[in-house]
N, C-alpha and C positions, 0 to 999 in steps of 0.2 A: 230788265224788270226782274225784282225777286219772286220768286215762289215762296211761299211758304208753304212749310210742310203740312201745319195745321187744316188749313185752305183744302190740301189732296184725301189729308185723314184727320179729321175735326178730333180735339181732345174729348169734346163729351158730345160723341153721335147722339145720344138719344135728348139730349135739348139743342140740338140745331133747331130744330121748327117752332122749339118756346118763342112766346113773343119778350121783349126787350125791358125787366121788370126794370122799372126807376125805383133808388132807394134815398134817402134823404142825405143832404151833404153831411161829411163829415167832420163832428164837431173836432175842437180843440183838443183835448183829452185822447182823442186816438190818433192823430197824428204821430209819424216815427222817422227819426232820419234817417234815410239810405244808407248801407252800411257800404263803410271804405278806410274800415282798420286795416293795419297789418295783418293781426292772426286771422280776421273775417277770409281775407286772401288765402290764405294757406291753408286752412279749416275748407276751405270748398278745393284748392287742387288736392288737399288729399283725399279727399272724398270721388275726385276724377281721377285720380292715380289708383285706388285700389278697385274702381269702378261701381260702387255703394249708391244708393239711391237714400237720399235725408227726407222727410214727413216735411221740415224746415222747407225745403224749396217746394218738392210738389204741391204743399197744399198751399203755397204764397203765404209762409206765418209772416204775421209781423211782426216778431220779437227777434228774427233770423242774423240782422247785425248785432244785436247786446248778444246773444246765446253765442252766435260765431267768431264774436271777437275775445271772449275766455274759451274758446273749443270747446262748447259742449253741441254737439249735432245730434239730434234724432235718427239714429238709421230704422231706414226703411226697409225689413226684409222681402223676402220671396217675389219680387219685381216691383213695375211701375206702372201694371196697368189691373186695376180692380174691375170685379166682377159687378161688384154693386152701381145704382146711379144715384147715391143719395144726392139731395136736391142744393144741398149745402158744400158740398166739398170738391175740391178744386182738382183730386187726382183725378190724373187718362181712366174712362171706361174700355173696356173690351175683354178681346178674349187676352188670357195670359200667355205669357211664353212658358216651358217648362221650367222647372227651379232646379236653382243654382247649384249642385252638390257642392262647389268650392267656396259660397258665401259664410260659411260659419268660421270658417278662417281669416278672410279678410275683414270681415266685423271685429273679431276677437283683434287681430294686428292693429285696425284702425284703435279703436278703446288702448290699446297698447301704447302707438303714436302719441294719442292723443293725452295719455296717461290719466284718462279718466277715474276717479274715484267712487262717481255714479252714475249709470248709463241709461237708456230708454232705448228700447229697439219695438218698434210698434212696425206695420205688415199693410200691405192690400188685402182684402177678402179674396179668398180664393175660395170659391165654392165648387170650382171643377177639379178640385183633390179629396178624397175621398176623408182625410183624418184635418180638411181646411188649413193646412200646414201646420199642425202641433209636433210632429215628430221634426221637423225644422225647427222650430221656436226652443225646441229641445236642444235640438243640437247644438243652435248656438248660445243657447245659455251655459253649457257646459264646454265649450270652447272657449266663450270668455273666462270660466273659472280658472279652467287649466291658463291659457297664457295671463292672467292678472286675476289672480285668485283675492285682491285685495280688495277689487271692485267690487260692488253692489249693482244687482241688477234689478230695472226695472220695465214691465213689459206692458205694451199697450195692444191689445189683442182685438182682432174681429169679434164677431158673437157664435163661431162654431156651431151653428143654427144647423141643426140635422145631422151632426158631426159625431153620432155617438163614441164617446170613451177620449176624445179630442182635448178637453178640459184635461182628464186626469192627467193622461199623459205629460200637458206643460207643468202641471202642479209636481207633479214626480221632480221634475228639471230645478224646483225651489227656487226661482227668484223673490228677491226680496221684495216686491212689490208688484201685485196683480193690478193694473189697471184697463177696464174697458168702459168706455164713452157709453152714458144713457142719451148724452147728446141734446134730448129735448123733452118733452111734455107725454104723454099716451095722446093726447087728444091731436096733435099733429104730428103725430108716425107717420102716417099714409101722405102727406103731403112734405112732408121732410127726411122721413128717413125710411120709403119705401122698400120693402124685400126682409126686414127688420120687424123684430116684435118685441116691444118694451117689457113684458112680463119675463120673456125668457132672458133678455141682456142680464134684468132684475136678480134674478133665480140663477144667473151665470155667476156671478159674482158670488150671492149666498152658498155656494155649492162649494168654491173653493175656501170658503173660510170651514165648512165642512169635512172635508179635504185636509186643510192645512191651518190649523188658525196662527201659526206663527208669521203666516204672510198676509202684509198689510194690504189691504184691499181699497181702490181708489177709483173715481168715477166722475165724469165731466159733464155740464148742462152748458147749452149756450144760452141768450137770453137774447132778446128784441128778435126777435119770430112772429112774436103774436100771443106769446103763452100770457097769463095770467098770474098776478101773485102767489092768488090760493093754492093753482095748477102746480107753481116750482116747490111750495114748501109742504103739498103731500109729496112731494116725487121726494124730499128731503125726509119728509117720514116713512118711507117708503124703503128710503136706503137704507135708516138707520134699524130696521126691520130686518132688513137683509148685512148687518154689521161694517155696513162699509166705513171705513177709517178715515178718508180723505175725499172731503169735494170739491172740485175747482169750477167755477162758474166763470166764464166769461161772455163778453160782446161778441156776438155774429158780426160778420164781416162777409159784405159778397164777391166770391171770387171774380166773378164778369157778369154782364146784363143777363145772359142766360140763367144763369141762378137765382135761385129764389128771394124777393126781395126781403131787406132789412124792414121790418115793421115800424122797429126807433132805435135808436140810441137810448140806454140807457145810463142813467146821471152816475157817477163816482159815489153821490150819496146812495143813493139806491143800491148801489152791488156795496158800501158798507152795509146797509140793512139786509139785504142777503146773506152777509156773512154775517151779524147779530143771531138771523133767525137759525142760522146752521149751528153753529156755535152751541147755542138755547139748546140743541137737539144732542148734545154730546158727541159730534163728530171729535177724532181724536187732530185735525186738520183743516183750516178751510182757507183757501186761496180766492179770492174773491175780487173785480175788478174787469177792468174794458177789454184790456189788454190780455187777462188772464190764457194759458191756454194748457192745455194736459201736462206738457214738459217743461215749461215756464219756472225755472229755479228749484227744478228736481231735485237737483245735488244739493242744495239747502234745506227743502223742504223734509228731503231723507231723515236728516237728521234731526229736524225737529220732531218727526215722526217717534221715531225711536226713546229722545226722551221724555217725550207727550206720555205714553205707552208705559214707560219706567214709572214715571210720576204717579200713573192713576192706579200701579200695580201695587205703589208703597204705600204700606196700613201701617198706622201708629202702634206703638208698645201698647200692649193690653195689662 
């Protein structure tokens, strides 16, 4: 007989006792094939060779064979097991181990391997470090400068909630692109993204274009929750309030019955209409779709950013 490891230390102790939500079958539109390219192979041993943890596997994306088989991987810094229990996401809860002193090198060498031109390195919450790992996020943005200063980086951070002076510090580090997840609605915080407060993620964001306004500022909503039309497109006036440059909306997806159920699918038209409405709103970006998810054609989307940004900079001969 196997043991499993799970079975001794459950990946998400605090919903072992949920009961077993059902969510509606999944239609056509979010179906994906199992990845079993060549480079999908070599994209995960390198990531077992330098011993790196990917957002990609932990959180079960389903984009992880097309992303893996051109090597673009999400690392995952400062471990694999978060502080938080949001209701929605698939990483280990618990206590952390301490962090890595050696991880800003082997990120920087992976990114090297992998001769990335755009990267994401997004994190567990750690709320049991006192600056929530920004002097980490630091380091290794400046590690990947130094070994491929040709890259662009872009970072998906926690909410640094109680973390005073946390922020500046990563803003100091200048990656080219700040992004942290609003994730959902205000009105299902507490049932979604408990431990979490939508004003301040909101105010998180506003603060670094404060800060820095040469860094693009970017933020993710999922949808089929339960939220409301009305609900997604003030949270969309809401950003653009707080200057955010890029939104990516996509489909919720439930990692196991323990999580919280999918309310619906929503149609391919429908997430067009979301991007109509974001659009209307002057975002400088908006990726929109089932599939969508934070790092989802990063290294393309970089670049449309950039000349989005050129475009609206250039004023006619007077």
């Amino acid at each position: 007989m196997v043991t499993s490891l799970e079975k001794i230390r459950p990946r998400h102790p605090e919903k072992v006792n949920n009961p077993e939500y059902s969510s509606p079958k999944k239609p056509s539109w979010i179906r994906v094939k199992a990845p079993n390219s060549e480079e999908y192979f070599k994209t995960r041993e390198l990531m077992r060779d330098l011993s790196l943890n990917t957002v990609c596997e932990e959180a079960a994306c389903p984009n992880i064979g097309e992303c893996w088989s051109q090597r673009h991987a999400t690392m995952m810094i400062l471990g694999d097991i978060c502080t938080r229990a949001c209701a929605f996401c698939n990483v280990i809860t618990g206590k952390p181990n301490g962090v890595d002193p050696d991880e800003p090198e082997r990120v920087a060498e992976a990114v090297s391997k992998l001769k990335l031109r755009h990267v994401v390195i997004t994190s567990v919450d750690r709320d049991d470090l006192k600056d929530g790992g920004a002097t980490h996020f630091a380091r290794v943005i400046r590690q990947i400068r130094s070994a491929s200063p040709e890259t662009t980086i872009e970072i998906l951070t926690p909410d640094f909630l109680r973390k005073d002076g946390a922020l500046e510090v990563v803003v100091e580090a200048q990656p080219e692109v700040f992004n942290h997840n609003l994730e959902t609605v205000p009105s299902l915080y507490p049932s979604v993204r408990p431990g979490a407060k939508y004003s301040h993620s909101l105010n998180l964001l506003s603060r670094v274009k404060e800060l820095d306004k040469a860094i693009f500022t970017k933020s993710g909503l999922m949808v089929g929750l339960g939220e409301t039309l009305k609900e997604v497109i003030d949270v969309m006036d809401e950003m653009r309030l707080a200057d955010i440059d890029f939104l990516t909306i996509g489909q919720y997806l439930q990692p196991t019955k323990k999580h919280i159920a999918i309310d619906r699918f929503v149609t391919p038209n429908e997430f067009k209409e979301l991007e109509d409405e974001a659009l209307a709103r002057q975002f400088l970006l908006v990726s929109s779709g089932p599939l969508t998810r934070s790092s989802y054609h990063a290294d393309e989307d970089f670049k449309k950013l950039v000349v989005e940004r050129q475009r609206r900079q250039v004023r006619p001969n007077s």
